[in-house]
Each structure stands twice: as structure tokens, then as C-alpha cells.
N, C-alpha and C positions, 0 to 999 in steps of 0.2 A: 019402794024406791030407795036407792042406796045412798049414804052420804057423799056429798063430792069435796074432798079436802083441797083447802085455799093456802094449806101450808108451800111458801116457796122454797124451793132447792135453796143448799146452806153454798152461801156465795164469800171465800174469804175475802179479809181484806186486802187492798193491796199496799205492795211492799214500797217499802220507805227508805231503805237502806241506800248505803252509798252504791252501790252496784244493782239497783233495782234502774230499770227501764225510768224515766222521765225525771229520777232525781237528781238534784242538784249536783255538779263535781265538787268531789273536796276543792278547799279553800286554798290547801299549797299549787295542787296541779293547776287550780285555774288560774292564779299566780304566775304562773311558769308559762302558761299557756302565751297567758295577752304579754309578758317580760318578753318571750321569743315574739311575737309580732313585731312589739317596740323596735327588737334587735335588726328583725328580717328587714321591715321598712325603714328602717334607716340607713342600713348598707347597700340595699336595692337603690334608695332614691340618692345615695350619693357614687354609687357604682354608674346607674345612667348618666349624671350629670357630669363625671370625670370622663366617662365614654366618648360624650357629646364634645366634652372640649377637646379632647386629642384626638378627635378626627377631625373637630376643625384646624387642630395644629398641622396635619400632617403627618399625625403618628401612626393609623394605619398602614401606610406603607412599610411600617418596620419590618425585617426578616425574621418571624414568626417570633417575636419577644412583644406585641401589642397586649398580651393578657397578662404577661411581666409587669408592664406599665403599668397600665390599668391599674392591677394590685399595688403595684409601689403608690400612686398619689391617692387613693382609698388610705389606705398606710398613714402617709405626708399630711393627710387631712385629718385624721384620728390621733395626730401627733406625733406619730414616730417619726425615725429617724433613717433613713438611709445611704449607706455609703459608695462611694464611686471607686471601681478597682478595677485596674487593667494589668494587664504583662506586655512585654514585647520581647520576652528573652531571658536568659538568668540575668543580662546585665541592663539591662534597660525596664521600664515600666511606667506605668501611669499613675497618679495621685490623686485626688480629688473628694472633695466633700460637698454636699447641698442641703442647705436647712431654710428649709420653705415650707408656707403653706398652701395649700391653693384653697382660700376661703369662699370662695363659692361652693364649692364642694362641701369645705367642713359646715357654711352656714344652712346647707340645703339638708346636711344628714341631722344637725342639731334641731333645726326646725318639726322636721317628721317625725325624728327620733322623743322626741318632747310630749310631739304633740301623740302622737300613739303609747305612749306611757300615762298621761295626764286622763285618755279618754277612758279609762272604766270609773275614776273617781271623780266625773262630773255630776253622779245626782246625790253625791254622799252630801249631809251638812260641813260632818266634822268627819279628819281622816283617824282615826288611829295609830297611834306610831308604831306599834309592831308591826301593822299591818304594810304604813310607807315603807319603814326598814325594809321587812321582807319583797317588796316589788324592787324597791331601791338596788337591793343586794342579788335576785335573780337575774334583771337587766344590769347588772356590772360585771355578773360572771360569765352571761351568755355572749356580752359584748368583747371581752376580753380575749373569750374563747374562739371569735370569729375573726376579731386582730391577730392573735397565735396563726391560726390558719392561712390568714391573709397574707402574713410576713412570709411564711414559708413560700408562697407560690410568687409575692416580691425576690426574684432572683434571675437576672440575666445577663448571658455576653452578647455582646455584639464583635462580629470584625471588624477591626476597624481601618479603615482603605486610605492610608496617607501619603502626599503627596508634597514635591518639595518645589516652589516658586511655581514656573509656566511651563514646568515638565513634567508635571505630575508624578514620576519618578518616585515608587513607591520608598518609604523608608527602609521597607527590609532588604529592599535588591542593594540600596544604598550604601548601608552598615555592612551586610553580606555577614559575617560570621560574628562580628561584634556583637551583635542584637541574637544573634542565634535565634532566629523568629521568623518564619514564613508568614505567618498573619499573623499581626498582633493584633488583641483584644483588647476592651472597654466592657464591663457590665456595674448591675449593681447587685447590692446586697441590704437586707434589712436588720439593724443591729436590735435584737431582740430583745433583752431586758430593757433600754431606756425605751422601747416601743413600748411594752407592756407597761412602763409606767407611767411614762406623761397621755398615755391610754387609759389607764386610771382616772388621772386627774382630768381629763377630756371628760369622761361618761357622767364622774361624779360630779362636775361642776354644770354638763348639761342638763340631769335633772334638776340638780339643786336651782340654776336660774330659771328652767320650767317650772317650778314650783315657786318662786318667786313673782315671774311676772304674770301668771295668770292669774284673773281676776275671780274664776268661779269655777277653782279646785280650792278642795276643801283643807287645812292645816289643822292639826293635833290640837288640842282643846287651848293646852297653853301657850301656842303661838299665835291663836287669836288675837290680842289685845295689841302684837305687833304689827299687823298688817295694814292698818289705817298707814302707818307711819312708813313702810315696807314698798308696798304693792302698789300703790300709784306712781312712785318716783321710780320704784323698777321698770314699772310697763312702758312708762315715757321715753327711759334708755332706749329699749329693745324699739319700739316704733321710732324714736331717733335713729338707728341704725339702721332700720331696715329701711325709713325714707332717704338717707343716703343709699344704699345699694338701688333705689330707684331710680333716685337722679341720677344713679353714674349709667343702670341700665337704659334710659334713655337716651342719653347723650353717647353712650354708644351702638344703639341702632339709628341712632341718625347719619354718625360719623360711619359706618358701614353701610350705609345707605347710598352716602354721598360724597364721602371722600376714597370710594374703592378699598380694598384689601379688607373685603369683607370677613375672611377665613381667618385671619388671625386674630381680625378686633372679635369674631367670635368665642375664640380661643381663649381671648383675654376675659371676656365677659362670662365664661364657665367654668374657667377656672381661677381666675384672679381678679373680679368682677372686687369684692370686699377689700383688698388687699388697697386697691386704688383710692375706694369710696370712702374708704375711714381714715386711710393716710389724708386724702381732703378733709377729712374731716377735724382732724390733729393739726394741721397746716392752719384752715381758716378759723380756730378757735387761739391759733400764736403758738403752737406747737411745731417744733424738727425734726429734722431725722438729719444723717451723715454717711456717705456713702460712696461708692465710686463705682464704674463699670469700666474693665479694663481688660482688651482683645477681642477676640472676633467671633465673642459669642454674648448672648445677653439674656435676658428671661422678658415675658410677655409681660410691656408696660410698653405705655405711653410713653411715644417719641420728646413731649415737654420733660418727662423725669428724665428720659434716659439722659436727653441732651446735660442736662445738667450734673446727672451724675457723671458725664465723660469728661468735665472741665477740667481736672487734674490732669489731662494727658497721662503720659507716662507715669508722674510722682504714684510716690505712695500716699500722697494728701487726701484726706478725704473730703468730697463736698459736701457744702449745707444746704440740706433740702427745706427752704419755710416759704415762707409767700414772698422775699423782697428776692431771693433767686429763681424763686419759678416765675416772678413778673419779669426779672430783667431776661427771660428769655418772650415769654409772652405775658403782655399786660394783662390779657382777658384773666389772668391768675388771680388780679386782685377781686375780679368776682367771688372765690372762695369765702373774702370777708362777710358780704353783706349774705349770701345764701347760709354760709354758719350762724350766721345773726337770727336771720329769719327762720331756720328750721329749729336749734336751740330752742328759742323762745316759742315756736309752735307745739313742741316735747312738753315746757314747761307748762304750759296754758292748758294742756290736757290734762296732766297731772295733777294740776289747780282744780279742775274742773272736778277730776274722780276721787279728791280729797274731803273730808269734811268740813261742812261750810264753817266750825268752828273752831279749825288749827288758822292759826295767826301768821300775817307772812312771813316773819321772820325765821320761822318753824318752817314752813314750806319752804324756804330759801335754802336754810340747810339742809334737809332733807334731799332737797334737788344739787346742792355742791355737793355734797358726799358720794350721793348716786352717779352724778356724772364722771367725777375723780376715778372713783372705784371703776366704774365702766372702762373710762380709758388708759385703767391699770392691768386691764385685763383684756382688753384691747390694743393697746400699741403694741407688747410683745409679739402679738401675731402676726404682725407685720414683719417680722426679722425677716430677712432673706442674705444670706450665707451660702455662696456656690464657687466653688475652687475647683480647675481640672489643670494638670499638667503633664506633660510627657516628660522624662528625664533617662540619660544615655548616665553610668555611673553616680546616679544619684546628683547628677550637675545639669542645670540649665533646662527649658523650655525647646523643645524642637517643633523646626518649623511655624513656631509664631503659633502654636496651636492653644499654647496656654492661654489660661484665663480669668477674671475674677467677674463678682459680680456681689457691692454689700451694698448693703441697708438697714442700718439700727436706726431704731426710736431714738430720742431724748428722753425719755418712760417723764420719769420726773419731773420738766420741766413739762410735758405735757396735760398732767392730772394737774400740775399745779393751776393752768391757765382752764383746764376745765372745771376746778370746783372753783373758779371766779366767776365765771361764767355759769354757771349752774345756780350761785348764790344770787349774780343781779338780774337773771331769767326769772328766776324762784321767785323774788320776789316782786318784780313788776309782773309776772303772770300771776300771781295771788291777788294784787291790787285791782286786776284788770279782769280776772274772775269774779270780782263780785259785783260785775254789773252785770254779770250771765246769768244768776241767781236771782230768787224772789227772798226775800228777806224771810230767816227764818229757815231757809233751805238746807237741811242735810244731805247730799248727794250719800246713794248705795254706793256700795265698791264696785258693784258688777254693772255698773251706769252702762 
């Protein structure tokens, strides 16, 4: 009988490499990988959400410039800038500027764009800082590159159809050779460099407060030691803010609910939903603004603001927007007081809560003035809104009444000043009032 061999067939190993079947991607491409998701989901989710509000505007029906739009307030919410330019002939033409944001838009793309950037480094302890850099820096140049793009496809005219008193009496049959213009035009334009760089400062300041208020991503070895001090009075901002944008979207599906003209208060709610929420919220903390609304056009706000920005009539005076002029149009304004009172101090009392049972209130006070200040130093500016259009026959005068204005600045200053007071005696009665939530002895986690 013969021997039976139990040697088995020689089986290699298998391969390990970077291009072998099941192994790992390098560490740049997969970098780049989840950087372009950050980018896609963030211009996706604020591309729907501009969609949504200018069709509630009415802006559908535009003559084939709705994807112009579109693109321009994608653009307006990512910071840039764009200009309004018309013709009506070598000798007549149109003017116009608008600097707006529509922050519902911008808060809807910063919120997804944050949080699809933050989610590969939630099981890390500690981040690495080459490593942040390098995501940091793929998502800035991917986002940049999609604002490039965006701006380009920001470009449209419109005809534009004018008419004079109750004759409708087009302007160009009117001028007849004067204007040298069978249809005159309206479009706009995206002015490209200041786009691409307050487009900069948009992307870099969105991670940078992602990485601030969240509680469990992880910071470079030696920015540990700052986040006790950091990251609680960040996080209270951000949830301050966004319980404003709640109460305002509340109160405006009820007002659409039940005061009719439900298509524009939607309008307002999708695209300038923030724009309102934090202005209250600058208002009922003793903060202004200064403004005016002048002609027969306006932007999506509230009939209490506009009314008050129209008080100037005619002048070039501007009105003051604070709580004793939005009461003397309606008292229910003086609400603003006590709802700033009580959500303030609700910010602070969580903040109290996600703090260490061992920072002292006066410590938590400032921590919480500084945070609020800061917040709305970098919050009221967004509020600006800047929109000028005019017609002009030799570079003179307004035709047909068509011109228009429409401002609103902050007080910046005086505004941060009234929130780090109010951050300082929030700070610290929510400190005081935190440690009866506590068991003595108590260290609260940061990821509470």
C-alpha cells in the first residue's frame, strides 16, 4: 500500500497593498473623499432650501432666469456679492446694488456642512492637527471651487416691461429715439473676487465654529486644556440661536396659518427666517439697527419692521429700529424683553450645567459675556441688508417712480456691548442656580 501525502497545496498570502482588493484607501483620497460629501451636502441642502423659498416668492414664474436665481442666493448665502445692471439705450440705463443675506439658507448650509465634516472624527479621542488642517483645507478648496462655479451660472437679464402712470405706456415708445431701446433690460451679475473671499471667510469660520461647539469631536492634544473653558459657552450660543430661529418659525406658521398670505410668510421663513429671529434677538437684549425703506419695492420682512422703517417718508433720515419704536407701532413688541430674558438665561443654565462643577461663577459669567458678545459680533453684521435700484435718462433722476431703497445696519457695537452684560448676569445667576442641579461633589463630562 502506497503512502498518501497530507501536504497541502502552497496557498499565498494575501496582498496588503494599497490597491490590493479589501485594503484600506489612502489617508489623502479618503480625505477628499468625506471633504466632497461635506461640500455636496451642504450646497444640496442649501440649494433646496433657496428652491423652496422662491417658489414660495413667486419666483418660478420667471422667464427662464429661475436657475440664475437660484444660483445668485446659493452665492448671497455663501457671502458673495452681487450686482444689479440694466440698459435702456446708450443714453439711459439702470443702477442698482443688493447686499443681503438670506440666512436661512446660509444657516441650513452651515449646519450640514459642519455636521458632515465633524462626522468621520467622532470615534477619534484626540484629532491630530495635520490631519484637521488637511480636511480643513480639502473642504475649503472644494467649497470655493463650487462658489467659482456657482457665480458663473449667477448671470441674468430680464426684459423689463415699464410703464408710465394709468397708461401703462411703455418707456421706450415714450423716449422714442432718446433711449434708443426697444426693450430695456434688468439682470444681474456676480462680482467674483469679493465672492471668492468673504467665501473664504464663510467656509473657514463654518468649520472653525463646528469645531467649537461640538461637544464630542475631538481637538489636537494641546487645545484640550481649553475646552472646559471653550465649548460649553459655545454650544449655549449656537442653541441660543437656533431656539430663536424656532420661536420665529413658529410664530410664523401660525401667522400663515391664520392671518392668510401664506406664500410669502413662507418665503420669509426660507429665506430670511434668521435674518428676523436674531434681529429680535438684538432688539430684546437693548440692541438697534437704523434704516429706511423708500419706494415701491421692499424685501421679505415683517409688516411691524417695514412699517417702521417707512417713518421717514420721503427724507433721507434714517429710522431707529430698537423695542420703544417697534412698541409705538405694536406693544406686543415689548414681549421681545421678557422672551430675551428667559431664553438668554436658559443658554446660560445649560452651559452652567455642561461646565465643571468647579469653575466659580464669576468665571462662568465671563466666559458667558465674552461668548455672547463675540456671537453677536459676528451675528449682527449678517443682518446688513443694502438694496438700491434706479432708472436714469442722462444719468438724471428716477423714472417713473420705479426707484428704490431698502437699508438696514446694525449698531454692531452697541449691540455686543448689551450682550456681554447680559451674558455676564445670565452667567452668573445660571451658575448659582446650577448648583442645586448637582450632587455635591459633582464633575459634569463635557459630552453631558
Amino acid at each position: 500500500m502506497g503512502r498518501v501525502s497530507t501536504r497541502l497545496p502552497h496557498t499565498p498570502p494575501p496582498a496588503t497593498g494599497p490597491g490590493a482588493p479589501g485594503a484600506p484607501a489612502p489617508a489623502g483620497l479618503r480625505i477628499a473623499v468625506q471633504a466632497l460629501a461635506a461640500v455636496v451636502a451642504g450646497y444640496v441642502a442649501m440649494g433646496v432650501t433657496a428652491a423652496l423659498g422662491l417658489w414660495a416668492a413667486g419666483a418660478a414664474g420667471l422667464p427662464g432666469g429661475f436657475a440664475a436665481v437660484l444660483a445668485a442666493v446659493v452665492v448671497m448665502a455663501a457671502g458673495g456679492q452681487v450686482e444689479i445692471v440694466g440698459s435702456a439705450g446708450s443714453l439711459a440705463g439702470a443702477q442698482g446694488e443688493l447686499t443681503a443675506m438670506p440666512l436661512t439658507v446660509t444657516l441650513v448650509g452651515a449646519l450640514v456642512t459642519g455636521a458632515v465634516f465633524l462626522r468621520p472624527l467622532r470615534h477619534h479621542a484626540v484629532a491630530r492637527t495635520g490631519d484637521l488642517a488637511a480636511r480643513a483645507a480639502a473642504v475649503t478648496v472644494l467649497w470655493l471651487a463650487g462658489l467659482a462655479g456657482l457665480s458663473a451660472a449667477a448671470r441674468h437679464d430680464f426684459p423689463l416691461d415699464l410703464g408710465v402712470g394709468d397708461s401703462q405706456e411703455p418707456l421706450a415708445d415714450l423716449f422714442g429715439e432718446l433711449i434708443d431701446a426697444a426693450e430695456p433690460s434688468v439682470g444681474f451679475r456676480t462680482l467674483l473676487g469679493p465672492t471668492l473671499g468673504y467665501g473664504l471667510l464663510w467656509i473657514l469660520g463654518v468649520l472653525l465654529v463646528a469645531l467649537l461647539v461640538s461637544r464630542r469631536s475631538p481637538l489636537p492634544a494641546r487645545l484640550l486644556r481649553h475646552q472646559e473653558a471653550v465649548r460649553p459657552a459655545a454650544s449655549a450660543m449656537l442653541l441660543l440661536l437656533l431656539a430663536y430661529v424656532a420661536v420665529g418659525l413658529v410664530i410664523g406658521l401660525v401667522v400663515a396659518a391664520t392671518k392668510g398670505h401664506a406664500a410669502e410668510t413662507f418665503a420669509v421663513l426660507l429665506l430670511g427666517l434668521p435674518n428676523v429671529s436674531w434681529l429680535a434677538l438684538g432688539v430684546g437684549i437693548g440692541g438697534s439697527w437704523e434704516g429706511r425703506v423708500d419706494g415701491p419695492f421692499g424685501l421679505p420682512m415683517p409688516q411691524l419692521l417695514d412699517a417702521v422703517l417707512r417713518q421717514g417718508g420721503d427724507s433721507t433720515d434714517l429710522s431707529t429700529v430698537d423695542l420703544p419704536s417697534l412698541a409705538a407701532q405694536d406693544e406686543r413688541a415689548w414681549w421681545l424683553l421678557p422672551i430675551a430674558i428667559v431664553l438668554v438665561l436658559g443658554a446660560a443654565f445649560v452651559a452652567a450645567l455642561r461646565s465643571p462643577a468647579h469653575v466659580p461663577p464669576w468665571r462662568l459669567a465671563l466666559h458667558l459675556g465674552v461668548a455672547f458678545a463675540l456671537t453677536m459680533l459676528a451675528v449682527a453684521p449678517l443682518t446688513l441688508v443694502e438694496a438700491r435700484f434706479g432708472l436714469s435718462v442722462l444719468g438724471i433722476g428716477d423714472l417713473a417712480g420705479l426707484g428704490g431703497e431698502v437699508v438696514l445696519r446694525p449698531h454692531v457695537w452697541r449691540i455686543a456691548g448689551f450682550a456681554l452684560l447680559a451674558g455676564l448676569v445670565t452667567g452668573f445667576l445660571a451658575a448659582l442656580l446650577a448648583t442645586r442641579f448637582r450632587h455635591r461633589g459633582q464633575v459634569p463630562a463635557n459630552d453631558r
